[in-house]
C-alpha positions in Angstrom: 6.0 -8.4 15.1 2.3 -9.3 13.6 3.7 -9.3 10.4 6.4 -11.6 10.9 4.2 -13.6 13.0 2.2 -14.0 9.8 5.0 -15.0 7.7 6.2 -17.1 10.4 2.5 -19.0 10.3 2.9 -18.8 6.2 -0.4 -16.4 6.4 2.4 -14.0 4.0 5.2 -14.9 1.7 8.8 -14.0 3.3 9.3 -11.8 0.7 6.4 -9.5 2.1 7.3 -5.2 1.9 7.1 -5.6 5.6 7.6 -1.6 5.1 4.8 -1.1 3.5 2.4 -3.1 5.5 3.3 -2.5 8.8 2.4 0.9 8.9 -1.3 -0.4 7.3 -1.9 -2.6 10.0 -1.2 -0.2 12.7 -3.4 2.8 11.8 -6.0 0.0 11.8 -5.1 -1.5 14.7 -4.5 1.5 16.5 -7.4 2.8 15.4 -9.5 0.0 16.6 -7.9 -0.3 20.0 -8.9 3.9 20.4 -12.8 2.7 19.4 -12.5 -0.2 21.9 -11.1 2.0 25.1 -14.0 4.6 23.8 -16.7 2.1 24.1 -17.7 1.9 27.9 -21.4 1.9 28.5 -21.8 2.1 24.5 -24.8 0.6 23.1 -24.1 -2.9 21.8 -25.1 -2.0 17.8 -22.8 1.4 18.0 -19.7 -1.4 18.9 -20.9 -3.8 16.4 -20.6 -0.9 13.6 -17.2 0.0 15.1 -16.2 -3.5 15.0 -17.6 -4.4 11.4 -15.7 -0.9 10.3 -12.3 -2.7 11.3 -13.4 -6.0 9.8 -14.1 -4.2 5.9 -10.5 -2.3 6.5 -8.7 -5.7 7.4 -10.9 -7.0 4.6 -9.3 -4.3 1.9 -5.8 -5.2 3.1 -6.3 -8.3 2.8 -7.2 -8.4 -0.9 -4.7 -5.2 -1.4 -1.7 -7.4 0.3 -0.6 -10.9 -0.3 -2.2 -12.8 2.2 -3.3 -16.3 1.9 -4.6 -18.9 3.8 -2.4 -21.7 4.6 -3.7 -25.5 3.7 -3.2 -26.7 7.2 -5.5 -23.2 8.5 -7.6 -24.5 6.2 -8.4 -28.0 7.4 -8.4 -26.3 11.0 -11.6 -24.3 9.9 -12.5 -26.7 8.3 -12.8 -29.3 11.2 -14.4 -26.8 13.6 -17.0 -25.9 11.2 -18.0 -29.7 10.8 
C-alpha cells in the first residue's frame, strides 16, 4: 500500500518493481517500528541514534530506487520553509 501510495502521489514512476521494493521498505519499517515499541523509558540520544539509523537506510533507498520529488511537493516545502 505505501508504495502505491507513492506512485499514486508521483513520489515513484508507475512502472516502479513494486516487487523489489516492497520487501525493502518493510524490513525498514518493520524494523523501526520493533526499535520504537523497545524504547520506553530510553534515554532521548539512544532514540535519536535509533531514529537517524532509519533515516540513513530510507536515505540509501532512496538514492538506490527511483524516487523523486514531485514539483507541486516541492513548492509545498518550499512555502513552509519561507
Amino acid at each position: 500500500a505505501l508504495v502505491d501510495d507513492a506512485v499514486d502521489l508521483d513520489f515513484l514512476p508507475s512502472d516502479v518493481d513494486r516487487a523489489a521494493l516492497v520487501p525493502i521498505l518493510g524490513r525498514v519499517f518493520d524494523g523501526a517500528r520493533l526499535a520504537a515499541k523497545s524504547m520506553d523509558g530510553v534515554p532521548v540520544q539512544k532514540r535519536r541514534k535509533e531514529f537517524a539509523a532509519v533515516s540513513a537506510d530510507l536515505n540509501n533507498i532512496f538514492f538506490e530506487q527511483p524516487f523523486r520529488v514531485p514539483d507541486y511537493f516541492a513548492l509545498v516545502t518550499r512555502a513552509l520553509i519561507v
